[in-house]
Residue frames relative to the residue before (quaternion, step in Angstrom):
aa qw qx qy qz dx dy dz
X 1.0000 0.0000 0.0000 0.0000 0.00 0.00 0.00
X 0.0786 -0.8248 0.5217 0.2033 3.37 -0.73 0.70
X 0.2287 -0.7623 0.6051 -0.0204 3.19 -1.63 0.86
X 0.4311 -0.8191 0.3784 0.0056 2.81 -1.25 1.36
X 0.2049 -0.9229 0.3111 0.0968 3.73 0.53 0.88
X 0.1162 -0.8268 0.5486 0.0436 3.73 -0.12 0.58
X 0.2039 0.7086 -0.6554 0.1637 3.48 -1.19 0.58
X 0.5635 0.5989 -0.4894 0.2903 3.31 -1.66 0.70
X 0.4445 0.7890 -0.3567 0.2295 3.49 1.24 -0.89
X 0.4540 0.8443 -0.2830 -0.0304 3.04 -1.17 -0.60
X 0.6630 -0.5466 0.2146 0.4642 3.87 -0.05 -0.41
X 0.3640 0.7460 -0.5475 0.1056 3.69 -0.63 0.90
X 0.8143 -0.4777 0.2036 0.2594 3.14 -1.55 0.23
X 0.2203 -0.7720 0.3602 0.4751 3.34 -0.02 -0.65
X 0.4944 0.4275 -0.6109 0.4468 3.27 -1.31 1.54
X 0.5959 0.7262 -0.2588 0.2251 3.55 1.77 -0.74
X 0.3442 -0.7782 0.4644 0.2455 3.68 -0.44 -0.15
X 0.0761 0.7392 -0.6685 -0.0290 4.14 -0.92 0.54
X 0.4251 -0.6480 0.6139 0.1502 3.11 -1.61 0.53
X 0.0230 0.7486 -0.6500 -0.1283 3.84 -0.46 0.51
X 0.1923 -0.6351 0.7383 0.1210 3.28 -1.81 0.51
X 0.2108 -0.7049 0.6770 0.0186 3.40 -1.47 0.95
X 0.0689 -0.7934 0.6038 -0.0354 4.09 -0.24 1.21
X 0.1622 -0.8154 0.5470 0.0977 2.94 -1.10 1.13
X 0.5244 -0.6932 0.3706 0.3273 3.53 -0.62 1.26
X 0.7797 0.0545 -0.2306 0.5796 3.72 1.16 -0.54
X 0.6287 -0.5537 0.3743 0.3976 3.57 -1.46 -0.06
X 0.2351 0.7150 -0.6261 0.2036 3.46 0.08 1.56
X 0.5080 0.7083 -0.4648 0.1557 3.63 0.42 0.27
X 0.5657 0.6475 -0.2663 0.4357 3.30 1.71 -1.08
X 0.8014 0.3771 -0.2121 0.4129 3.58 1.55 -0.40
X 0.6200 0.5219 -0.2787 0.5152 3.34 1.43 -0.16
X 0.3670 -0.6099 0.6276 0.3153 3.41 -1.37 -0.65
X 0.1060 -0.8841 0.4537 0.0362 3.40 -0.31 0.80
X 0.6054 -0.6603 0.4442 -0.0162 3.60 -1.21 0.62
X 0.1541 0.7766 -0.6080 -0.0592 3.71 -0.60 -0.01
X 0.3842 -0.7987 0.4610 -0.0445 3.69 -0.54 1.44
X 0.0938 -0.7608 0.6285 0.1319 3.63 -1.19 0.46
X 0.1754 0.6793 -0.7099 -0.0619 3.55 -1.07 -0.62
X 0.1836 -0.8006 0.5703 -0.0070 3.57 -0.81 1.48
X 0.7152 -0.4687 0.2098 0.4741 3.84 -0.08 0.28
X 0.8850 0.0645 0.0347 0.4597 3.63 -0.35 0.77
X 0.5450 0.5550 -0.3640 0.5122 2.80 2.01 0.84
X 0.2590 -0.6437 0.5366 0.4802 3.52 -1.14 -0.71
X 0.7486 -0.3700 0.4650 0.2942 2.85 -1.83 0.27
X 0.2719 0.7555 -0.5931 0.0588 2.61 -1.23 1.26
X 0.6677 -0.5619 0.2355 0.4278 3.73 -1.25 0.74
X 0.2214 -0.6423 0.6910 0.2467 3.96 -1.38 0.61
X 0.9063 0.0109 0.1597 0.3912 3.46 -0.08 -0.72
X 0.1359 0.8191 -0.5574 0.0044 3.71 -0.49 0.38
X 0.2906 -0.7228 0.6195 0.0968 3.83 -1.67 1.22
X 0.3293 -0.7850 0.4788 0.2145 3.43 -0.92 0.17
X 0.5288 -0.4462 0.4009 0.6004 3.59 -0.37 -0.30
X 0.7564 0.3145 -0.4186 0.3920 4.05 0.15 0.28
X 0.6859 -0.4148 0.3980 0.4461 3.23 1.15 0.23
X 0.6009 0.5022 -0.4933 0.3787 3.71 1.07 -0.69
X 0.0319 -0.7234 0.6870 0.0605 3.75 -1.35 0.99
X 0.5701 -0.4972 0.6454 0.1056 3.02 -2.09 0.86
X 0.0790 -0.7540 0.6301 0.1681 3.44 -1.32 0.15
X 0.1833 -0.7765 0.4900 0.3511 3.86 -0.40 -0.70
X 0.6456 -0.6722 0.0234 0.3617 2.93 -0.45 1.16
X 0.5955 0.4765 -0.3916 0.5148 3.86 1.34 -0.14
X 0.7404 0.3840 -0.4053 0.3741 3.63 0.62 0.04
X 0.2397 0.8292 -0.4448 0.2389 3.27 1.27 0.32
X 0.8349 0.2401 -0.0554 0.4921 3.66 -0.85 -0.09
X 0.7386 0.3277 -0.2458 0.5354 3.72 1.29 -0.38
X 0.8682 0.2000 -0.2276 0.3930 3.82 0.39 -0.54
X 0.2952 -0.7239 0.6221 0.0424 3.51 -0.94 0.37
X 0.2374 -0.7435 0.6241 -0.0369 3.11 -0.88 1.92
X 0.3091 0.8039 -0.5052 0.0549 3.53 -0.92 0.48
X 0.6080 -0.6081 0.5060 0.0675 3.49 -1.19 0.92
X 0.1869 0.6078 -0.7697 -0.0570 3.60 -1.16 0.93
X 0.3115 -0.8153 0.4228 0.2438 3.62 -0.56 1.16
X 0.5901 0.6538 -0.3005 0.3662 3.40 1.71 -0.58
X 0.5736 0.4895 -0.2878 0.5903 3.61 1.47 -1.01
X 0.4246 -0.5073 0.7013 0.2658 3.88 0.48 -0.77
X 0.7451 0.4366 -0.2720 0.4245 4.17 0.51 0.61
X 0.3595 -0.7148 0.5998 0.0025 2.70 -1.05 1.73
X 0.1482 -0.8430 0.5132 0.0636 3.55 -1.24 0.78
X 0.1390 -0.7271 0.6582 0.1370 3.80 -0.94 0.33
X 0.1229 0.6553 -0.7447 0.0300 3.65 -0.82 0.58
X 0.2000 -0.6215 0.7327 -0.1922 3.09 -1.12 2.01
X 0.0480 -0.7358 0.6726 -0.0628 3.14 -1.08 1.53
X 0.6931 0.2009 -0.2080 0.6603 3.95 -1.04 -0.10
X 0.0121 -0.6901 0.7230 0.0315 3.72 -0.32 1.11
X 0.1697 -0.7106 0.6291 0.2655 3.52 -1.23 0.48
X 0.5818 -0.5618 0.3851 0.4445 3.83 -1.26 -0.27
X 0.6066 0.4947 -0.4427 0.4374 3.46 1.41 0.04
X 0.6754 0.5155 -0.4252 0.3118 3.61 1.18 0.23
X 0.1220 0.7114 -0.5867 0.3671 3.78 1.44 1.14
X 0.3397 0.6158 -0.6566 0.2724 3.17 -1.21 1.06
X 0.2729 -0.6664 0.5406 0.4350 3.32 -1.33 -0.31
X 0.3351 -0.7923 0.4831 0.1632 3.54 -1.07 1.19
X 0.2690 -0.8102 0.5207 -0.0068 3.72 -1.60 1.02
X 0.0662 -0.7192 0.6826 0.1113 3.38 -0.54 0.05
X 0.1232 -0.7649 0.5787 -0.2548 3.10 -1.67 1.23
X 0.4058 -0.5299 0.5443 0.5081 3.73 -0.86 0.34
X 0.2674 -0.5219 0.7753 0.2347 3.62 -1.65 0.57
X 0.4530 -0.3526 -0.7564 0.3135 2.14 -1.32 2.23
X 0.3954 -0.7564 0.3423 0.3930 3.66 -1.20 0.21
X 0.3026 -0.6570 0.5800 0.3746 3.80 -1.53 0.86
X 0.5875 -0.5598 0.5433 0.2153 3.08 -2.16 1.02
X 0.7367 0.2865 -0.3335 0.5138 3.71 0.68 0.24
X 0.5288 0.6034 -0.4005 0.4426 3.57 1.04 0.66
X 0.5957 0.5979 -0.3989 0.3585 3.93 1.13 -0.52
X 0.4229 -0.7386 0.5101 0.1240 3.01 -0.67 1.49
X 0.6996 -0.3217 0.4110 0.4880 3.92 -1.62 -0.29
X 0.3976 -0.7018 0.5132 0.2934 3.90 0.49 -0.52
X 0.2683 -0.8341 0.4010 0.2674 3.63 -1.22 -0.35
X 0.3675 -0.8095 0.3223 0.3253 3.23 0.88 0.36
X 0.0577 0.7248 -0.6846 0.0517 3.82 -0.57 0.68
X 0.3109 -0.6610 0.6825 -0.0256 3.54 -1.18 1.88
X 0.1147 0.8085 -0.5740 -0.0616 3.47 -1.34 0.38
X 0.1907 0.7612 -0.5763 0.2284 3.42 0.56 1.29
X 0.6152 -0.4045 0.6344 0.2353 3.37 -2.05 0.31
């Protein structure tokens, strides 16, 4: 079964910056396109950023110009570097095949942006 591992979250300010990492338990990244996800309270889920197998990435349109999606296919690890966090980017973040599978959503990581 593969699983999808998040980590990195956590508490910062706004203007601040975190790195997430997204480990995959087996080597399935070199073949898929993959994804990094939000869902903020009482929202739905919805896509931040997505890479393909060439490297070609997607942004949505608020994470533009601030995060960065990227891919080490040897480690099996997706990345999200989110700079200028705002407070509307509180949520709990995912990674996922891009489109996403429903038996692939991992525990998430949670990333707070308050003052």
């Amino acid at each position: 079964q593969v699983q999808l591992v998040e980590s990195g979250g956590g508490l910062v300010q706004p203007g601040g910056s975190l790195r997430l990492s997204c480990l995959a338990t087996k080597t399935i990244f070199r073949f898929n396109d993959m994804g990094w996800y939000r869902q903020a309270l009482g929202k739905k889920r919805e896509l931040v950023a997505s890479i393909t197998m060439d490297y070609i990435t997607n942004y949505a349109d608020f994470a533009k110009g601030r995060f960065t999606i990227s891919r080490d296919n040897a480690k099996d690890t997706v990345y999200l570097q989110m700079n200028s966090l705002e407070l509307e980017d509180t949520a709990v973040y995912y990674c996922n095949l891009d489109p996403p599978q429903r038996g692939m959503w991992g525990q998430g990581t949670q990333v707070t942006v308050s003052s």
